[in-house]
C-alpha positions as CSV (number, residue, x, y, z in Angstrom):
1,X,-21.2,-6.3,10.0
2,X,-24.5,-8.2,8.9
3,X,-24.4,-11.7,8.2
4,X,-25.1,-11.1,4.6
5,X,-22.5,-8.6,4.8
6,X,-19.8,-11.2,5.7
7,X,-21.0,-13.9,3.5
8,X,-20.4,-11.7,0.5
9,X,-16.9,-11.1,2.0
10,X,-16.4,-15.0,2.3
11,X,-17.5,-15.5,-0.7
12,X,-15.4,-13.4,-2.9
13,X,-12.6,-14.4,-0.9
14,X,-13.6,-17.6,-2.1
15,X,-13.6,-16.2,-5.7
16,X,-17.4,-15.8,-6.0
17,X,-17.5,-12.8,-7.5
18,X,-17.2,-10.7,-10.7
19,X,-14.0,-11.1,-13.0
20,X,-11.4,-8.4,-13.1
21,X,-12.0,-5.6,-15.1
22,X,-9.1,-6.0,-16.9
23,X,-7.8,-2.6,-16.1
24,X,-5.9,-1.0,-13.0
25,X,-8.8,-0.8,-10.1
26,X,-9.4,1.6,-7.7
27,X,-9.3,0.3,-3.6
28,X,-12.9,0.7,-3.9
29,X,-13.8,-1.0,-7.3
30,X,-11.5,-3.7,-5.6
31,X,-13.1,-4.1,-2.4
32,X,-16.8,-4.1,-4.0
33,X,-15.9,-5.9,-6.2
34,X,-14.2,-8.8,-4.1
35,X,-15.4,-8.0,-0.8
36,X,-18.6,-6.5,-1.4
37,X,-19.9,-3.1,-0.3
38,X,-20.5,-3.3,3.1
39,X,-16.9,-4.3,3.5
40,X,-15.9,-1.3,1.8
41,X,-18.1,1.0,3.6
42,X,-17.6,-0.4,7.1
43,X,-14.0,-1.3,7.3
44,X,-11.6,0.4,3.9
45,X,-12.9,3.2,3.9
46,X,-12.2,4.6,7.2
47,X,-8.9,3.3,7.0
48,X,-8.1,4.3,3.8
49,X,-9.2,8.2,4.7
50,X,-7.3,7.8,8.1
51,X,-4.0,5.7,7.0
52,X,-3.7,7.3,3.7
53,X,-5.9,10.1,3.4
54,X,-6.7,9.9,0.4
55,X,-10.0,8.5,-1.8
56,X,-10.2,5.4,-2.1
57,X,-11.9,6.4,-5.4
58,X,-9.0,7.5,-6.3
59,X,-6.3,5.2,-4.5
60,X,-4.8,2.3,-7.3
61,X,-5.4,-0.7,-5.5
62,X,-2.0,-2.1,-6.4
63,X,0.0,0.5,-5.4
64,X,-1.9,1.3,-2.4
65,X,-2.2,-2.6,-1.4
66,X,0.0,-5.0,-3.7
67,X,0.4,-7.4,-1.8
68,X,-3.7,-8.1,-1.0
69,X,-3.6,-7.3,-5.3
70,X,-0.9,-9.9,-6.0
71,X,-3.4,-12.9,-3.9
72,X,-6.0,-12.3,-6.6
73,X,-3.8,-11.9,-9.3
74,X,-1.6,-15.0,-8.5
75,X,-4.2,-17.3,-7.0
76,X,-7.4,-16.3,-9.0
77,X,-9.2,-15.6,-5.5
78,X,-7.9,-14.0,-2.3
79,X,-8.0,-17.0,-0.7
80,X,-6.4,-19.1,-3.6
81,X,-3.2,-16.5,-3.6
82,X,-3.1,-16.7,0.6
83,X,-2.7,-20.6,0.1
84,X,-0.6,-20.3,-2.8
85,X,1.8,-18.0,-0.9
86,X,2.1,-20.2,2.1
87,X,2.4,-22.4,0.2
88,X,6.0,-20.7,-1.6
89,X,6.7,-19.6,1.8
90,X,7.2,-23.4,2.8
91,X,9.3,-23.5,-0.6
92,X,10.8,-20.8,-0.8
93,X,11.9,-19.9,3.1
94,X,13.7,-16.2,3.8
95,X,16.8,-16.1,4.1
96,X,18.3,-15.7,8.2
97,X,18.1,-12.3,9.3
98,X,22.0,-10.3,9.0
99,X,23.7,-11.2,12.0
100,X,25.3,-7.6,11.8
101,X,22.2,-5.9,12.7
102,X,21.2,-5.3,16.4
103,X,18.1,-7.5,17.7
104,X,15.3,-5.3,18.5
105,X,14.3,-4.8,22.0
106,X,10.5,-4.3,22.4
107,X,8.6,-2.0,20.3
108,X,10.6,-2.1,17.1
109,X,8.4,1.4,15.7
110,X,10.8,4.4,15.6
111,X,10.8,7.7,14.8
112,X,14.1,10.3,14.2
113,X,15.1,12.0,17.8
114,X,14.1,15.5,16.6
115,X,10.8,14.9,14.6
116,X,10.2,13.8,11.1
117,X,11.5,16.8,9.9
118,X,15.0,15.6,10.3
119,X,14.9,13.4,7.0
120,X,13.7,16.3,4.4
121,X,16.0,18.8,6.3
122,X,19.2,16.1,5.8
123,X,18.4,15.6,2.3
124,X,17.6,19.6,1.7
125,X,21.2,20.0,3.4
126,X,22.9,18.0,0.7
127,X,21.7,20.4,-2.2
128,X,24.1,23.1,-3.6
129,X,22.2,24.6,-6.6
130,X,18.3,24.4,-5.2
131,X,16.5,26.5,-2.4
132,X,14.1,24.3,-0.5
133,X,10.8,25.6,0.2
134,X,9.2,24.1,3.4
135,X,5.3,24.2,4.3
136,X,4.5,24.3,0.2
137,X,2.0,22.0,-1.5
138,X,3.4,20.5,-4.8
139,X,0.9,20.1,-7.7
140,X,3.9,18.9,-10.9
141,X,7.4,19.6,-11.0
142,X,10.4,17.9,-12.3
143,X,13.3,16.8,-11.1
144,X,16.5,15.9,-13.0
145,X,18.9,13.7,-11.2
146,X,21.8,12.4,-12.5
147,X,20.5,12.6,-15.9
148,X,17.2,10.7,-14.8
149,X,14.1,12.7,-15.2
150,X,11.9,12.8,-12.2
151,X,8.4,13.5,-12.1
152,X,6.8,14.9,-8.3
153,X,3.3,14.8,-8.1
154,X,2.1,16.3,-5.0
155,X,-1.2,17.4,-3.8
């Protein structure tokens, strides 16, 4: 990155930088805005095409990244909200981990034994009344569950 690049980073960290809009934001309307484009272009991005693959056009900010969202909106910068959090983390500490659950050993990132495909095929086995169709792109459908309904967006 330049070095005007990462001085408009560290200064909208800072809080130099536009107001909200007032409205839900976009990862990229976010980043420019607070970041500044080079951040954006350089660095979101390429992760937000790889990680979510999706447009970060598109992407809502706070559901795509609510906890970088809540820093702004609970310490009026970036910066303010990390030191704010700390800040409740010293407060507030978490609670002690469940002394039921095993202690990870090494890598803690795990997958099912047979694939991924083992958690829609469990849940798909659990259904009486519906056929599940595999390898099929979703654009709207609705779900009612327990007299809850549920609205699937897909692709």
């Amino acid at each position: 990155m330049s070095i005007p690049g990462k001085l408009r980073a560290g200064l909208g960290a800072l809080g130099i930088r536009p107001p909200p809009p007032g409205r839900e934001e976009s990862v990229e309307e976010f980043v420019r805005r607070n970041l500044g484009a080079e951040v954006f272009e350089r660095l979101i991005e390429p992760f937000c095409s790889g990680v979510y693959a999706g447009d970060p056009s598109k992407l809502s900010m706070r559901a795509a990244f609510g906890k970088v969202w809540r820093l702004e909106e609970n310490g009026g910068s970036i910066i303010g909200g990390t030191i704010n959090a700390i800040q409740d983390r010293g407060k507030n500490p978490k609670p002690p981990r469940d002394p039921r659950l095993p202690t990870p050993k090494g890598q803690t990132v795990a997958s099912f034994t047979k694939g991924l495909a083992m958690l829609p095929n469990a849940i798909a086995s659990r259904f009486v009344i519906i056929t599940l169709c595999t390898h099929t792109e979703v654009y709207c459908s609705e779900l009612q569950i327990d007299g809850q309904i549920c609205n699937l967006h897909g692709l």
